[in-house]
C-alpha positions in Angstrom: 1.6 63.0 71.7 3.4 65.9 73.5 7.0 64.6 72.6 5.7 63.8 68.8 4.7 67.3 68.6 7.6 68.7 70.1 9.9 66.4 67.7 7.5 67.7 64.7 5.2 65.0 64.1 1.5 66.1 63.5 -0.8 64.5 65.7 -4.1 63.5 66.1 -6.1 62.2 69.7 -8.6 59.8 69.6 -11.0 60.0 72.6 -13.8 57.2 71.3 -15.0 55.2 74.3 -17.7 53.4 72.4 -15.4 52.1 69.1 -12.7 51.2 71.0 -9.2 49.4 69.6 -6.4 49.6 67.1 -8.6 48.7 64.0 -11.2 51.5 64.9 -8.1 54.2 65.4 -6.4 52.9 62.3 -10.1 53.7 60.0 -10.4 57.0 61.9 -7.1 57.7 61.0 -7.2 56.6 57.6 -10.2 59.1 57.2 -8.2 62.2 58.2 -5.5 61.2 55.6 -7.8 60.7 52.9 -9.5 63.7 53.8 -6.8 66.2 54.6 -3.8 64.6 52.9 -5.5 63.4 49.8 -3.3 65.8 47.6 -0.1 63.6 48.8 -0.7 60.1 46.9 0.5 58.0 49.5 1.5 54.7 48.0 1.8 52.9 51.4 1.2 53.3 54.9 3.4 52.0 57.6 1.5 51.0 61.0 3.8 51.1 64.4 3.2 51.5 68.3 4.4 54.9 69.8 6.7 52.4 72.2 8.8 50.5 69.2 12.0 50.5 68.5 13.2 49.8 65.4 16.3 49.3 62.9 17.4 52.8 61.3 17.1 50.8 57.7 13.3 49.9 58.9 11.5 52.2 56.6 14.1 51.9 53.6 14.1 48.1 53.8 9.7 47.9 53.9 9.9 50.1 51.2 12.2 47.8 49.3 9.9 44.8 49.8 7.1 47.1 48.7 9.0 47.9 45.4 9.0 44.5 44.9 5.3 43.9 44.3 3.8 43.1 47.6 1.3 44.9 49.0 1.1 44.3 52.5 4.1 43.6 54.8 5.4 42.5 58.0 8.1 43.0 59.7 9.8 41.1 61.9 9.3 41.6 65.9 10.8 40.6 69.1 10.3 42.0 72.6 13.5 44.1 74.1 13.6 42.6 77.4 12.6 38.9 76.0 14.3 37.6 79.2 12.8 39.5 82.0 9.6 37.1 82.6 7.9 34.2 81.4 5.3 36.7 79.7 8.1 38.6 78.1 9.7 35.4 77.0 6.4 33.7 75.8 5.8 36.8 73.3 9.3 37.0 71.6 8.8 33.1 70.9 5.6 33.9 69.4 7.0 37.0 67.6 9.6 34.2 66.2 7.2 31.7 65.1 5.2 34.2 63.4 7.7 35.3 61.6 10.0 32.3 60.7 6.8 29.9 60.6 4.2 31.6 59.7 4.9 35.0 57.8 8.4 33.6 56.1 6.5 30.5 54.8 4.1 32.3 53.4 6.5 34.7 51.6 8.3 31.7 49.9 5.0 30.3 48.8 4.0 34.1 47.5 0.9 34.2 49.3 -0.3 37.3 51.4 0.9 37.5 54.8 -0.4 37.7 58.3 -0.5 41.3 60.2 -0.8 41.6 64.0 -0.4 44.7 66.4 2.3 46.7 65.0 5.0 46.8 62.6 3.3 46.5 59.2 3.1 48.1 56.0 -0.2 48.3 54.0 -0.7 49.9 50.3 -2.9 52.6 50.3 -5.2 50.6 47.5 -5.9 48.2 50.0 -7.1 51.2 52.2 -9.3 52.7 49.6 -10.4 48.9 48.4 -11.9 48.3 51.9 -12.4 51.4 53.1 -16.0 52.2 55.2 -18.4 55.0 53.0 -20.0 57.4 55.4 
């Protein structure tokens, strides 16, 4: 969070021991945006871990897909050192059959996709849609 900061990223911390995981961070988060940041509009939000590295034309190219109708996206993943154990190795084939078997199949059927972990895009009226009233 430090180095966000430092790089000018605003950042939030989470210290929730009871609601605990990714899905229970995201909805906090989503809260503060719709709360603090509701004067923005966003059309989209894009989900990925602090540790991800990703293609310079990431954002411009989940945007273009976006453009183009679909409201939820997914990107595709592989692990950086895919060849440095068997667990490394069994998640980049898993990343691949996601995404060539699973996610890619779906697109050319045009049905909705399937998001996992990180490196997704979803439109903010799916946010509001399923979002928790308090």
């Amino acid at each position: 969070a430090e180095i966000a900061k430092n790089a000018g990223a605003i950042c939030y911390k989470r210290f929730n021991k009871e609601l605990v995981g990714k899905g229970y961070a995201l909805d906090w988060m989503f809260k503060i945006i719709e709360k603090e940041y509701s004067d923005k509009n966003y059309d989209a939000y894009i989900i990925f871990d602090a540790d991800n590295v990703v293609d310079a034309n990431f954002v411009a190219e989940m945007n273009n897909v976006f453009d183009n109708g679909y409201r939820i996206v997914t990107s595709y993943r592989n692990s950086k050192n895919y060849d440095e154990n068997w667990i490394t190795a069994g998640y980049s084939l898993w990343f691949l059959r996601e995404a060539r078997y699973l996610n890619n199949a779906r697109m050319q059927l045009g049905t909705s996709c399937a998001i996992s972990g990180t490196g997704f895009l979803v439109s903010a009226e799916i946010i509001k849609e399923n979002a928790d009233e308090e």
